[in-house]
TORKOL-4160 file (C-alpha; in steps of 0.2 Angstrom, whole numbers, padded with zeros to 4 digits, m for minus):
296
<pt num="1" X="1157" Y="0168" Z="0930"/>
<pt num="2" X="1146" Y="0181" Z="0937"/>
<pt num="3" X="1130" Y="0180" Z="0948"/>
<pt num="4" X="1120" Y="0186" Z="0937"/>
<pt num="5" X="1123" Y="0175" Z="0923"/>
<pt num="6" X="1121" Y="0160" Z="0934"/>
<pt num="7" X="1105" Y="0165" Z="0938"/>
<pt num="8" X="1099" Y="0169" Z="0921"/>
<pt num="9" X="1102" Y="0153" Z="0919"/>
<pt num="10" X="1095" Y="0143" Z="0932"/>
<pt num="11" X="1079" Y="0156" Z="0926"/>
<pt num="12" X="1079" Y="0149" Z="0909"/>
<pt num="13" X="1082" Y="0131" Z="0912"/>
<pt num="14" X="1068" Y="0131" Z="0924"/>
<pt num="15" X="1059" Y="0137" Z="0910"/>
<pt num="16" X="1064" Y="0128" Z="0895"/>
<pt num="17" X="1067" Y="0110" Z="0905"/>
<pt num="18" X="1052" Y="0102" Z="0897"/>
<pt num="19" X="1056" Y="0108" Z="0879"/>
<pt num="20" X="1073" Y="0097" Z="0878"/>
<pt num="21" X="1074" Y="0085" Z="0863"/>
<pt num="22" X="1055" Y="0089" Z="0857"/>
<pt num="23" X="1052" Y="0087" Z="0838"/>
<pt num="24" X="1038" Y="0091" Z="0837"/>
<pt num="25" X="1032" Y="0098" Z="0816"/>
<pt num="26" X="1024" Y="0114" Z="0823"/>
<pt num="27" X="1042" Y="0117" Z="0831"/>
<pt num="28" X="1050" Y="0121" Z="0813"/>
<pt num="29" X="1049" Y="0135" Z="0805"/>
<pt num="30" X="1042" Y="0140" Z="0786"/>
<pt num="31" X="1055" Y="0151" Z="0781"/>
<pt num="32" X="1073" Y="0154" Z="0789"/>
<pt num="33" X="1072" Y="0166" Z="0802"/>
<pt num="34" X="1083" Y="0178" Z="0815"/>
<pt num="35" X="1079" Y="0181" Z="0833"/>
<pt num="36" X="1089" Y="0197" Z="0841"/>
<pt num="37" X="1103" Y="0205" Z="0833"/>
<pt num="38" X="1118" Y="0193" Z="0829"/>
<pt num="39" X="1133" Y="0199" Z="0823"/>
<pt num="40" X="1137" Y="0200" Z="0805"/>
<pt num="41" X="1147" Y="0186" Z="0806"/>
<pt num="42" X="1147" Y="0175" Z="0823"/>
<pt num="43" X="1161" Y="0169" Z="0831"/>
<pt num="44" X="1153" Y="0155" Z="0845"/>
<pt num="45" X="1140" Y="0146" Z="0834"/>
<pt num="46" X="1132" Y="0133" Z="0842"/>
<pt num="47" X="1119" Y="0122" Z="0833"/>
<pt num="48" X="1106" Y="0111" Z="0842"/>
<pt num="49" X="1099" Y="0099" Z="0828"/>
<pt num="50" X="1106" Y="0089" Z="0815"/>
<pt num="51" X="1095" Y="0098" Z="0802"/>
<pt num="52" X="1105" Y="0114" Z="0809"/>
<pt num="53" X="1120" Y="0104" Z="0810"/>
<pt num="54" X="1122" Y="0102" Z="0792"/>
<pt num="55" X="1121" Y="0121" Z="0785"/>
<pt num="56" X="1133" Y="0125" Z="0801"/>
<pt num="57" X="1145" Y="0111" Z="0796"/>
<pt num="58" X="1144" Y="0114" Z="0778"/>
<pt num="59" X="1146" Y="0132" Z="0777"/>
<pt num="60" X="1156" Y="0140" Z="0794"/>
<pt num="61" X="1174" Y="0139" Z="0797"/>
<pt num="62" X="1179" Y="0125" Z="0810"/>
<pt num="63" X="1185" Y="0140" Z="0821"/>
<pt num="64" X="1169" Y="0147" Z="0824"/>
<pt num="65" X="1159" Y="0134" Z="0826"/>
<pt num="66" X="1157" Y="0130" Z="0848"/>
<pt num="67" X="1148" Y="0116" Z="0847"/>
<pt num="68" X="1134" Y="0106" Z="0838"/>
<pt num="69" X="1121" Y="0093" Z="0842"/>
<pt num="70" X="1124" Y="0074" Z="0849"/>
<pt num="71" X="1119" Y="0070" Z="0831"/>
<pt num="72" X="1129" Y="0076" Z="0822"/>
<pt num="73" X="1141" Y="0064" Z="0820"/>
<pt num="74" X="1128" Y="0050" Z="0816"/>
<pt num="75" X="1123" Y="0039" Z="0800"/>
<pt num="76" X="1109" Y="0050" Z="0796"/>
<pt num="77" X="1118" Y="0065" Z="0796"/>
<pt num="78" X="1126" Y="0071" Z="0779"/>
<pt num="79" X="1139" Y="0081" Z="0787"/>
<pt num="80" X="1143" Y="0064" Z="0799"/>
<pt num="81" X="1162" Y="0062" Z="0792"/>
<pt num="82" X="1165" Y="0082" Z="0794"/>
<pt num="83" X="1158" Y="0082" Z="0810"/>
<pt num="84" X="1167" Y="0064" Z="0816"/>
<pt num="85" X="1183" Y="0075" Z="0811"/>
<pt num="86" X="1180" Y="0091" Z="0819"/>
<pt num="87" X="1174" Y="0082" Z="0836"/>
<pt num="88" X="1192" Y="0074" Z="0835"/>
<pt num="89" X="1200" Y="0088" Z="0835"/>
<pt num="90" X="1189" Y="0096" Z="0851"/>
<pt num="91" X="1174" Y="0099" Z="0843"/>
<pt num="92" X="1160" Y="0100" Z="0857"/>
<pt num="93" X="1141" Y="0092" Z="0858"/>
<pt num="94" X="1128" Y="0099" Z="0867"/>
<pt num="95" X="1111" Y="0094" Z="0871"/>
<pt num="96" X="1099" Y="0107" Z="0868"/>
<pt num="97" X="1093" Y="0111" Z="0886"/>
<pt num="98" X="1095" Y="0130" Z="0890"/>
<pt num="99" X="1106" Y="0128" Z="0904"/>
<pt num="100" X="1120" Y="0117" Z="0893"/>
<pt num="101" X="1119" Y="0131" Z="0879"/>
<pt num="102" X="1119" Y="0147" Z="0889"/>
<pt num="103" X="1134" Y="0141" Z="0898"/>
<pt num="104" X="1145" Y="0140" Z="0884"/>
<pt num="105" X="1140" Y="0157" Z="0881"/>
<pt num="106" X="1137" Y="0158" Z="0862"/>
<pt num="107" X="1135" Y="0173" Z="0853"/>
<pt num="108" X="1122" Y="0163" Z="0839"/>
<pt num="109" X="1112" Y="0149" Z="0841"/>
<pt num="110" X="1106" Y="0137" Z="0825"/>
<pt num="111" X="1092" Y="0125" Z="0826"/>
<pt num="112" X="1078" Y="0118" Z="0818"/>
<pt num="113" X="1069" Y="0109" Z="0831"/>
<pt num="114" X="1081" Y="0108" Z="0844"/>
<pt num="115" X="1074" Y="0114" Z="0861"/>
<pt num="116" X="1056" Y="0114" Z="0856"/>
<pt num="117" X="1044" Y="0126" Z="0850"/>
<pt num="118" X="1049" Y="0140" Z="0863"/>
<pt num="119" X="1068" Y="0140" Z="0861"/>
<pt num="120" X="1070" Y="0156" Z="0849"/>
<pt num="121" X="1058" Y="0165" Z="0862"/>
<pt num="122" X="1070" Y="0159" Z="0877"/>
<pt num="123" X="1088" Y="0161" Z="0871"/>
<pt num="124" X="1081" Y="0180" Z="0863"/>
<pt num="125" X="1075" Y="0186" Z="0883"/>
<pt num="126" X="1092" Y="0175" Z="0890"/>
<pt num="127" X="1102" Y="0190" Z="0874"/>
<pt num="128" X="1106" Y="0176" Z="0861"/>
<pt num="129" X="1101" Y="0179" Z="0845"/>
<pt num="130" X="1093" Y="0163" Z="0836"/>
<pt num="131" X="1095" Y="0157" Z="0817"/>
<pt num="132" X="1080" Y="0145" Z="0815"/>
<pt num="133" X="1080" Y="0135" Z="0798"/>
<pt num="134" X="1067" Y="0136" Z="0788"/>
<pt num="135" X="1057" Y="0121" Z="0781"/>
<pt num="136" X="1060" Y="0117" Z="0764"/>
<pt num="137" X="1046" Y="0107" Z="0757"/>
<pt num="138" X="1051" Y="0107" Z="0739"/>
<pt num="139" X="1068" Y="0112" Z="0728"/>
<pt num="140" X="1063" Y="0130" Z="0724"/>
<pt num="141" X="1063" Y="0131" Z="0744"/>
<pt num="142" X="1079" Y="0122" Z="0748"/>
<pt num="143" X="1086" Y="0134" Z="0738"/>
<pt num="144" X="1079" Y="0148" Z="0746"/>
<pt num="145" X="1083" Y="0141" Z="0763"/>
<pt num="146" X="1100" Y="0140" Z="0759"/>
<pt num="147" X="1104" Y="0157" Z="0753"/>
<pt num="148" X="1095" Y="0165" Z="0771"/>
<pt num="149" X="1106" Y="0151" Z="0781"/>
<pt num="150" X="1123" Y="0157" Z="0773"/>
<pt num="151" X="1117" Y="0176" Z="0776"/>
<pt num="152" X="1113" Y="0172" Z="0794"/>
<pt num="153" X="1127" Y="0164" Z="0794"/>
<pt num="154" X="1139" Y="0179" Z="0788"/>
<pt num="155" X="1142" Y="0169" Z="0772"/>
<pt num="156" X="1132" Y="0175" Z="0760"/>
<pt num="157" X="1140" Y="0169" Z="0744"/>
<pt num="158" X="1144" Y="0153" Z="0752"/>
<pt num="159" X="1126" Y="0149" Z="0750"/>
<pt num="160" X="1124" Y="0156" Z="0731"/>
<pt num="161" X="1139" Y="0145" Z="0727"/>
<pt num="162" X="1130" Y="0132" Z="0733"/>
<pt num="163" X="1114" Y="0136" Z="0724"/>
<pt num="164" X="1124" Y="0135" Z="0708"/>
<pt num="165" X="1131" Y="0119" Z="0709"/>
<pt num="166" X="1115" Y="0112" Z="0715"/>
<pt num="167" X="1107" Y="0119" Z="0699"/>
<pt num="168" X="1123" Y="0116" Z="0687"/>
<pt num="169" X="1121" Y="0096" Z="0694"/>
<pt num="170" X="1103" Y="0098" Z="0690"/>
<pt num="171" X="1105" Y="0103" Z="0673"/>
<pt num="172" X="1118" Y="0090" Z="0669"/>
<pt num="173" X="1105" Y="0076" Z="0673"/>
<pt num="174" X="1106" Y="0062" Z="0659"/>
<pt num="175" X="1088" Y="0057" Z="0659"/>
<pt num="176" X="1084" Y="0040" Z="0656"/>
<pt num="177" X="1066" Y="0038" Z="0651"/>
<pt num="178" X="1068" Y="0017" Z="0651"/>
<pt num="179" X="1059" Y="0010" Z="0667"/>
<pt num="180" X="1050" Y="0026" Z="0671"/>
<pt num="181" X="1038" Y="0021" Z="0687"/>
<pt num="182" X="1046" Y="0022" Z="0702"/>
<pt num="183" X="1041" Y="0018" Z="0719"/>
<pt num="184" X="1045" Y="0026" Z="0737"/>
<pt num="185" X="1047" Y="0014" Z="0751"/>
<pt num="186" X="1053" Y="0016" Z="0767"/>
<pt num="187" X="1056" Y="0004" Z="0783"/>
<pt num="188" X="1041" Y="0012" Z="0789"/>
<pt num="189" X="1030" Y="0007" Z="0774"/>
<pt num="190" X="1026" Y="0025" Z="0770"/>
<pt num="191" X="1028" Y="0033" Z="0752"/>
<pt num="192" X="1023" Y="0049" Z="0746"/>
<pt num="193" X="1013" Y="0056" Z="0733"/>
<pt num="194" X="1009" Y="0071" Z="0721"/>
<pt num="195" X="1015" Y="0089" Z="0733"/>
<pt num="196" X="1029" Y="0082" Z="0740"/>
<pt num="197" X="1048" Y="0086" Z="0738"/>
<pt num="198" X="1049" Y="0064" Z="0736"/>
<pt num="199" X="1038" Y="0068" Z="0720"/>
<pt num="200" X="1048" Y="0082" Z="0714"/>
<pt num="201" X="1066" Y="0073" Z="0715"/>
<pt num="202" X="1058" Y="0058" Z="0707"/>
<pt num="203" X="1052" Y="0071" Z="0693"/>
<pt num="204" X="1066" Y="0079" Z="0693"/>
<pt num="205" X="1075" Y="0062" Z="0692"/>
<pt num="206" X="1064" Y="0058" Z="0674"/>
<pt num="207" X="1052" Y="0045" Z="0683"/>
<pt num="208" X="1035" Y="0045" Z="0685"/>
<pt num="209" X="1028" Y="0043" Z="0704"/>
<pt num="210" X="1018" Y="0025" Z="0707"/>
<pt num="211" X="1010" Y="0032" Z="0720"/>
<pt num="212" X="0997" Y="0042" Z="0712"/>
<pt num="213" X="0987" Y="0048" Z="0727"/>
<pt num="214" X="0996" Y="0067" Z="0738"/>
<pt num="215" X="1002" Y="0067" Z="0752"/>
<pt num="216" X="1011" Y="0052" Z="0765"/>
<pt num="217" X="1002" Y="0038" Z="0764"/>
<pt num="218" X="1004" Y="0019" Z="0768"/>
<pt num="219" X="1012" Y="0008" Z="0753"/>
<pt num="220" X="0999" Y="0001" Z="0741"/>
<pt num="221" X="0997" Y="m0015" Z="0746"/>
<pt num="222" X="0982" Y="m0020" Z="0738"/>
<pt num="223" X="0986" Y="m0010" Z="0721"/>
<pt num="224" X="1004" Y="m0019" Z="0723"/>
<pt num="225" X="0996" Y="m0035" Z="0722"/>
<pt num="226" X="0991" Y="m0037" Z="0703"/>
<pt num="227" X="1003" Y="m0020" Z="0697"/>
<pt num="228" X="1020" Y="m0017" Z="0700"/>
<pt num="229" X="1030" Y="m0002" Z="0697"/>
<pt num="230" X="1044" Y="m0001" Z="0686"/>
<pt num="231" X="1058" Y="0004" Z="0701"/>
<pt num="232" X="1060" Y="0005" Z="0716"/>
<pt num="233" X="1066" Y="0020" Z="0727"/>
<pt num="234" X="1073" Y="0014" Z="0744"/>
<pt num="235" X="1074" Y="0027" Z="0757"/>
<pt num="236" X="1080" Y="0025" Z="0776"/>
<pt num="237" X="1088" Y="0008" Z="0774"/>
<pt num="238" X="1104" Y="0012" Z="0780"/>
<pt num="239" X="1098" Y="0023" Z="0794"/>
<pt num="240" X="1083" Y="0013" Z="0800"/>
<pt num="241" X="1083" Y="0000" Z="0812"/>
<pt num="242" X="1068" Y="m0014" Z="0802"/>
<pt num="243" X="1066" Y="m0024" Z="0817"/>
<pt num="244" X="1058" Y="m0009" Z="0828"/>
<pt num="245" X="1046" Y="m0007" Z="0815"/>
<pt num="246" X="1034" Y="m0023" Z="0820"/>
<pt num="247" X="1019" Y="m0015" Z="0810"/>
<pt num="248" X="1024" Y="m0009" Z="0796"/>
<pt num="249" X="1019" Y="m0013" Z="0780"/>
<pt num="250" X="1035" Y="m0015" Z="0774"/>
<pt num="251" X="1033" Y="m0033" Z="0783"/>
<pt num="252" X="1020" Y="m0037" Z="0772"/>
<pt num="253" X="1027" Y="m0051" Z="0760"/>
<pt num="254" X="1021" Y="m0042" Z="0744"/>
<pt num="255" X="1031" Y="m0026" Z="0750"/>
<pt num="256" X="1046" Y="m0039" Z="0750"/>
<pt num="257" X="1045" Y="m0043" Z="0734"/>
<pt num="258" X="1045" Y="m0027" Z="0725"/>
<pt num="259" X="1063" Y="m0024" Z="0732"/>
<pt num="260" X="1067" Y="m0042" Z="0729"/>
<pt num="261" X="1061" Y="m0043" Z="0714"/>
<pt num="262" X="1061" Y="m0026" Z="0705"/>
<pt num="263" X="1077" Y="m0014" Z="0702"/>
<pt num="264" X="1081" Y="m0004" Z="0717"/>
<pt num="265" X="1090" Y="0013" Z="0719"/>
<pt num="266" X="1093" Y="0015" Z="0738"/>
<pt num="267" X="1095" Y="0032" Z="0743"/>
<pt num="268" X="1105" Y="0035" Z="0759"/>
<pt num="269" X="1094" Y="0042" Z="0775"/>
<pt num="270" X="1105" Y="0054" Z="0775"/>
<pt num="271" X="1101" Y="0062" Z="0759"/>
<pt num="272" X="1082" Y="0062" Z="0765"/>
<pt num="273" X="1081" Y="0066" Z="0784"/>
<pt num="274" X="1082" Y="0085" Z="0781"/>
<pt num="275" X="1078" Y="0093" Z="0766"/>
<pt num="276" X="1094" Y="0101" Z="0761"/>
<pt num="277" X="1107" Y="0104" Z="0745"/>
<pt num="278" X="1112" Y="0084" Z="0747"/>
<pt num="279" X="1093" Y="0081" Z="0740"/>
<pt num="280" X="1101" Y="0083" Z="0725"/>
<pt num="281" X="1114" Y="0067" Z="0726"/>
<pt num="282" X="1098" Y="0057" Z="0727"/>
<pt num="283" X="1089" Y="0063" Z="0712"/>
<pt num="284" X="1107" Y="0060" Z="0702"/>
<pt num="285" X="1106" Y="0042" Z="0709"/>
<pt num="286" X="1089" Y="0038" Z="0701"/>
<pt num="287" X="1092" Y="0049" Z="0685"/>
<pt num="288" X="1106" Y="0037" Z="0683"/>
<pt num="289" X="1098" Y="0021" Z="0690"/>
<pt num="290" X="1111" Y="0016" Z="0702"/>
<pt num="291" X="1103" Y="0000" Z="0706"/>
<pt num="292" X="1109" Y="m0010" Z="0719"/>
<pt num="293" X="1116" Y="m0029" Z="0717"/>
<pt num="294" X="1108" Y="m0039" Z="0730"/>
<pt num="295" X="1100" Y="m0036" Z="0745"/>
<pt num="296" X="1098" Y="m0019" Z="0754"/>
Protein backbone atom coordinates (compact mmCIF):
# COMPACT_ATOMS: atom_id res chain seq x y z
CA UNK A 1 0.00 0.00 0.00
CA UNK A 2 1.25 3.23 -1.00
CA UNK A 3 2.05 6.46 1.15
CA UNK A 4 -0.36 8.42 -0.20
CA UNK A 5 -3.28 6.17 0.29
CA UNK A 6 -2.40 5.81 3.82
CA UNK A 7 -2.45 9.30 4.43
CA UNK A 8 -5.68 9.81 2.58
CA UNK A 9 -6.82 7.85 4.95
CA UNK A 10 -5.68 8.91 8.20
CA UNK A 11 -7.08 12.47 6.55
CA UNK A 12 -10.43 11.08 6.29
CA UNK A 13 -10.86 9.13 9.39
CA UNK A 14 -9.76 12.11 11.33
CA UNK A 15 -12.54 13.67 9.65
CA UNK A 16 -15.35 11.36 9.59
CA UNK A 17 -14.42 9.76 13.36
CA UNK A 18 -17.41 11.46 14.89
CA UNK A 19 -19.89 10.46 12.21
CA UNK A 20 -19.52 6.36 12.88
CA UNK A 21 -22.75 4.62 13.63
CA UNK A 22 -25.04 7.92 13.50
CA UNK A 23 -28.76 7.42 12.45
CA UNK A 24 -29.64 10.35 12.60
CA UNK A 25 -33.38 11.07 9.96
CA UNK A 26 -31.75 13.99 8.41
CA UNK A 27 -28.84 11.55 7.38
CA UNK A 28 -31.22 9.68 4.84
CA UNK A 29 -31.84 10.74 1.86
CA UNK A 30 -35.33 11.45 -0.27
CA UNK A 31 -34.56 10.02 -3.42
CA UNK A 32 -31.71 7.36 -4.31
CA UNK A 33 -28.74 9.08 -5.19
CA UNK A 34 -25.07 8.83 -6.77
CA UNK A 35 -22.02 10.63 -5.61
CA UNK A 36 -18.78 10.52 -8.19
CA UNK A 37 -18.83 8.40 -11.16
CA UNK A 38 -19.12 4.54 -10.37
CA UNK A 39 -18.74 2.09 -12.83
CA UNK A 40 -21.52 0.76 -14.79
CA UNK A 41 -21.33 -2.15 -12.90
CA UNK A 42 -19.10 -2.27 -9.53
CA UNK A 43 -16.96 -4.95 -8.76
CA UNK A 44 -16.02 -4.04 -4.77
CA UNK A 45 -19.33 -3.03 -3.29
CA UNK A 46 -19.42 -2.43 0.06
CA UNK A 47 -22.64 -1.59 1.95
CA UNK A 48 -22.67 0.24 5.40
CA UNK A 49 -26.28 -0.23 6.76
CA UNK A 50 -28.63 -2.78 7.00
CA UNK A 51 -31.20 -0.73 4.93
CA UNK A 52 -28.36 -0.86 2.22
CA UNK A 53 -27.56 -4.19 3.01
CA UNK A 54 -30.88 -5.47 1.76
CA UNK A 55 -30.81 -4.07 -2.06
CA UNK A 56 -27.06 -5.01 -2.13
CA UNK A 57 -27.88 -8.72 -0.85
CA UNK A 58 -30.88 -8.93 -2.78
CA UNK A 59 -29.93 -7.74 -6.18
CA UNK A 60 -25.66 -8.14 -6.63
CA UNK A 61 -23.91 -11.23 -7.42
CA UNK A 62 -22.10 -12.69 -4.22
CA UNK A 63 -18.65 -12.07 -6.17
CA UNK A 64 -19.05 -8.49 -6.19
CA UNK A 65 -20.09 -7.71 -3.15
CA UNK A 66 -16.59 -6.92 -0.42
CA UNK A 67 -18.33 -6.43 2.49
CA UNK A 68 -21.44 -5.29 4.15
CA UNK A 69 -22.52 -3.98 7.57
CA UNK A 70 -22.34 -5.85 11.13
CA UNK A 71 -26.13 -5.95 10.64
CA UNK A 72 -26.54 -7.72 8.24
CA UNK A 73 -26.85 -10.90 9.48
CA UNK A 74 -29.27 -10.01 12.25
CA UNK A 75 -33.12 -10.77 12.97
CA UNK A 76 -34.11 -7.55 11.75
CA UNK A 77 -32.67 -7.76 8.75
CA UNK A 78 -34.60 -9.39 5.63
CA UNK A 79 -31.74 -10.51 3.79
CA UNK A 80 -30.22 -12.18 7.54
CA UNK A 81 -30.26 -15.90 6.02
CA UNK A 82 -28.53 -14.71 2.61
CA UNK A 83 -26.09 -12.80 4.51
CA UNK A 84 -25.51 -15.48 7.44
CA UNK A 85 -24.68 -17.77 4.21
CA UNK A 86 -22.37 -15.46 2.38
CA UNK A 87 -20.42 -14.48 5.60
CA UNK A 88 -19.77 -18.42 5.88
CA UNK A 89 -18.39 -18.49 3.01
CA UNK A 90 -15.90 -15.21 3.70
CA UNK A 91 -18.14 -12.60 3.29
CA UNK A 92 -16.69 -9.50 5.29
CA UNK A 93 -18.43 -6.89 7.80
CA UNK A 94 -17.32 -3.50 8.20
CA UNK A 95 -18.18 -0.84 10.50
CA UNK A 96 -18.77 2.33 8.69
CA UNK A 97 -15.87 4.47 9.96
CA UNK A 98 -13.88 5.93 6.83
CA UNK A 99 -10.66 4.32 7.80
CA UNK A 100 -12.16 0.56 7.81
CA UNK A 101 -13.90 1.31 4.45
CA UNK A 102 -11.26 3.15 2.45
CA UNK A 103 -8.84 0.34 3.35
CA UNK A 104 -10.65 -2.26 1.50
CA UNK A 105 -10.58 -0.07 -1.21
CA UNK A 106 -13.96 -0.23 -2.78
CA UNK A 107 -14.83 0.92 -6.13
CA UNK A 108 -18.79 1.84 -4.65
CA UNK A 109 -20.01 2.48 -1.51
CA UNK A 110 -23.95 1.68 -0.46
CA UNK A 111 -25.62 3.30 2.52
CA UNK A 112 -28.47 4.71 3.84
CA UNK A 113 -27.42 6.15 7.03
CA UNK A 114 -24.27 4.40 7.56
CA UNK A 115 -21.38 7.05 8.53
CA UNK A 116 -23.62 9.89 9.27
CA UNK A 117 -24.76 12.76 7.40
CA UNK A 118 -21.41 13.67 5.87
CA UNK A 119 -20.20 10.14 4.43
CA UNK A 120 -21.30 10.72 0.57
CA UNK A 121 -19.38 14.17 0.94
CA UNK A 122 -16.23 12.24 2.51
CA UNK A 123 -15.84 8.99 0.42
CA UNK A 124 -16.57 11.38 -3.15
CA UNK A 125 -13.16 13.82 -1.93
CA UNK A 126 -11.38 10.17 -0.56
CA UNK A 127 -12.55 9.13 -5.00
CA UNK A 128 -15.25 6.55 -4.01
CA UNK A 129 -18.35 7.03 -5.73
CA UNK A 130 -21.49 6.73 -3.03
CA UNK A 131 -24.93 5.00 -3.87
CA UNK A 132 -27.17 6.53 -1.07
CA UNK A 133 -30.79 4.93 -0.67
CA UNK A 134 -33.46 6.89 -1.02
CA UNK A 135 -36.22 7.02 1.59
CA UNK A 136 -39.44 5.34 0.69
CA UNK A 137 -42.14 6.64 2.67
CA UNK A 138 -44.99 4.99 0.79
CA UNK A 139 -45.44 2.04 -1.95
CA UNK A 140 -45.28 4.22 -5.07
CA UNK A 141 -41.89 5.23 -3.53
CA UNK A 142 -40.55 1.85 -2.73
CA UNK A 143 -40.97 1.10 -6.10
CA UNK A 144 -39.15 3.98 -7.29
CA UNK A 145 -36.41 3.41 -4.97
CA UNK A 146 -35.89 0.09 -6.08
CA UNK A 147 -35.63 0.70 -9.75
CA UNK A 148 -32.61 3.64 -9.17
CA UNK A 149 -30.81 0.95 -6.60
CA UNK A 150 -30.83 -1.83 -9.24
CA UNK A 151 -29.44 1.01 -11.77
CA UNK A 152 -26.89 2.19 -9.48
CA UNK A 153 -26.29 -1.06 -8.97
CA UNK A 154 -25.60 -2.13 -12.88
CA UNK A 155 -28.73 -4.16 -12.61
CA UNK A 156 -31.33 -2.47 -13.95
CA UNK A 157 -33.77 -5.05 -14.88
CA UNK A 158 -33.18 -6.89 -11.71
CA UNK A 159 -35.03 -4.07 -10.06
CA UNK A 160 -38.03 -4.00 -12.62
CA UNK A 161 -38.46 -7.78 -12.09
CA UNK A 162 -38.76 -6.90 -8.74
CA UNK A 163 -41.22 -4.14 -9.20
CA UNK A 164 -43.37 -6.72 -11.05
CA UNK A 165 -43.74 -9.28 -8.67
CA UNK A 166 -44.26 -6.74 -6.08
CA UNK A 167 -47.27 -5.50 -8.07
CA UNK A 168 -48.30 -9.18 -9.48
CA UNK A 169 -48.47 -10.23 -5.40
CA UNK A 170 -50.37 -7.01 -5.02
CA UNK A 171 -52.88 -7.72 -7.53
CA UNK A 172 -53.47 -11.15 -6.33
CA UNK A 173 -54.40 -9.96 -2.86
CA UNK A 174 -57.67 -12.00 -1.61
CA UNK A 175 -59.35 -9.23 0.35
CA UNK A 176 -61.32 -10.15 3.19
CA UNK A 177 -63.52 -7.29 4.33
CA UNK A 178 -64.67 -9.46 7.69
CA UNK A 179 -62.96 -7.77 10.67
CA UNK A 180 -61.88 -4.53 8.94
CA UNK A 181 -60.30 -2.25 11.97
CA UNK A 182 -57.05 -2.96 12.51
CA UNK A 183 -54.61 -1.64 14.98
CA UNK A 184 -50.72 -0.94 14.79
CA UNK A 185 -48.84 -1.65 17.90
CA UNK A 186 -45.31 -1.87 18.49
CA UNK A 187 -43.17 -2.62 21.83
CA UNK A 188 -42.61 1.03 21.84
CA UNK A 189 -46.39 1.79 22.18
CA UNK A 190 -46.36 3.78 19.03
CA UNK A 191 -48.81 3.31 15.88
CA UNK A 192 -49.31 5.25 13.05
CA UNK A 193 -51.92 7.14 11.27
CA UNK A 194 -53.43 8.54 7.97
CA UNK A 195 -49.78 9.48 5.65
CA UNK A 196 -47.87 6.91 6.52
CA UNK A 197 -46.65 3.82 4.60
CA UNK A 198 -48.27 1.61 7.92
CA UNK A 199 -51.68 3.25 6.65
CA UNK A 200 -51.12 2.23 3.17
CA UNK A 201 -50.19 -1.43 3.60
CA UNK A 202 -53.11 -1.82 5.90
CA UNK A 203 -55.26 -0.15 3.08
CA UNK A 204 -53.75 -2.05 0.78
CA UNK A 205 -54.32 -5.13 3.08
CA UNK A 206 -58.49 -4.27 2.77
CA UNK A 207 -58.54 -2.93 6.48
CA UNK A 208 -59.55 0.24 7.88
CA UNK A 209 -56.76 1.97 10.21
CA UNK A 210 -57.97 2.41 14.12
CA UNK A 211 -55.78 5.06 14.49
CA UNK A 212 -57.56 7.77 12.95
CA UNK A 213 -55.40 10.82 13.73
CA UNK A 214 -51.68 11.15 10.92
CA UNK A 215 -48.72 10.76 11.71
CA UNK A 216 -46.77 8.56 14.92
CA UNK A 217 -48.45 8.86 17.75
CA UNK A 218 -48.62 7.07 21.12
CA UNK A 219 -51.38 4.03 21.30
CA UNK A 220 -54.85 5.29 22.26
CA UNK A 221 -55.10 4.45 25.62
CA UNK A 222 -57.90 6.27 26.59
CA UNK A 223 -60.06 5.58 23.24
CA UNK A 224 -58.93 1.80 23.85
CA UNK A 225 -60.64 1.90 26.98
CA UNK A 226 -64.45 1.72 25.94
CA UNK A 227 -63.58 0.84 21.91
CA UNK A 228 -61.57 -1.73 20.55
CA UNK A 229 -60.55 -2.34 17.06
CA UNK A 230 -61.36 -5.25 15.12
CA UNK A 231 -57.49 -6.59 14.79
CA UNK A 232 -54.47 -6.28 15.76
CA UNK A 233 -51.31 -5.53 13.74
CA UNK A 234 -48.18 -6.53 15.75
CA UNK A 235 -45.05 -5.13 14.53
CA UNK A 236 -41.43 -5.39 16.09
CA UNK A 237 -42.21 -8.38 18.36
CA UNK A 238 -39.69 -10.58 17.22
CA UNK A 239 -37.05 -8.01 16.87
CA UNK A 240 -37.73 -5.90 20.06
CA UNK A 241 -36.30 -6.46 23.35
CA UNK A 242 -39.91 -5.44 25.68
CA UNK A 243 -38.13 -5.42 28.70
CA UNK A 244 -35.85 -2.25 27.62
CA UNK A 245 -38.81 -0.45 26.94
CA UNK A 246 -39.78 0.50 30.80
CA UNK A 247 -42.25 3.41 29.69
CA UNK A 248 -43.99 2.47 27.06
CA UNK A 249 -47.36 2.22 26.65
CA UNK A 250 -47.40 -0.97 25.60
CA UNK A 251 -46.98 -1.85 29.51
CA UNK A 252 -50.13 -0.43 30.08
CA UNK A 253 -52.55 -3.27 30.99
CA UNK A 254 -55.36 -2.10 28.50
CA UNK A 255 -52.65 -2.37 25.62
CA UNK A 256 -52.18 -6.00 26.91
CA UNK A 257 -55.37 -6.89 26.43
CA UNK A 258 -55.94 -5.96 22.91
CA UNK A 259 -53.29 -8.43 21.80
CA UNK A 260 -54.61 -10.96 24.25
CA UNK A 261 -57.70 -10.54 23.66
CA UNK A 262 -58.25 -9.48 19.97
CA UNK A 263 -56.95 -11.48 16.64
CA UNK A 264 -53.37 -10.64 16.09
CA UNK A 265 -51.30 -10.70 12.67
CA UNK A 266 -47.68 -10.26 13.84
CA UNK A 267 -45.55 -8.83 11.21
CA UNK A 268 -41.88 -9.65 11.51
CA UNK A 269 -39.39 -6.44 12.34
CA UNK A 270 -37.87 -7.27 9.52
CA UNK A 271 -40.50 -6.65 7.12
CA UNK A 272 -40.81 -3.11 8.69
CA UNK A 273 -37.28 -1.80 9.75
CA UNK A 274 -36.58 -0.48 6.23
CA UNK A 275 -39.05 0.22 3.78
CA UNK A 276 -38.38 -1.98 1.10
CA UNK A 277 -40.00 -4.78 -1.74
CA UNK A 278 -40.43 -7.21 1.61
CA UNK A 279 -43.34 -4.47 2.70
CA UNK A 280 -45.22 -6.41 0.58
CA UNK A 281 -45.13 -10.00 2.63
CA UNK A 282 -46.71 -7.97 5.51
CA UNK A 283 -49.64 -6.46 3.62
CA UNK A 284 -50.14 -10.47 2.27
CA UNK A 285 -50.25 -11.40 5.87
CA UNK A 286 -53.11 -9.09 6.94
CA UNK A 287 -55.02 -9.38 3.67
CA UNK A 288 -54.98 -13.06 4.52
CA UNK A 289 -55.34 -12.66 8.48
CA UNK A 290 -52.69 -14.81 9.41
CA UNK A 291 -53.53 -14.61 13.08
CA UNK A 292 -51.29 -15.95 15.55
CA UNK A 293 -52.33 -18.87 18.09
CA UNK A 294 -51.16 -17.91 21.51
CA UNK A 295 -48.96 -15.36 22.64
CA UNK A 296 -46.60 -13.40 20.63
Amino acid sequence: MNLQYVISIIFIGLAFSGCDNTRAVNSYVSEPSISGTPSPQPQRIVSLDYCADQYVLKMVEPHRILAVSPDADKPFSYMQEQAEALKAQGLKSVRSSAEDVLILKPDLVVRSYGGGPNAAKFFEQAGVPVLNVGWAGDLAGIKRVTREMAKGLGVPQHGEDIVSDMEARLKALDINIEGNRALYMTPSGVTSGPGSLVDEMLTAAGLENFQSEPGWRSLPLERLAYEQPDMVAAAFFDTNDRSRDKWSAMRHPIAKAQINTLPTVAISGAVMSCGGWFTVDGIEALASRQYIEGDL
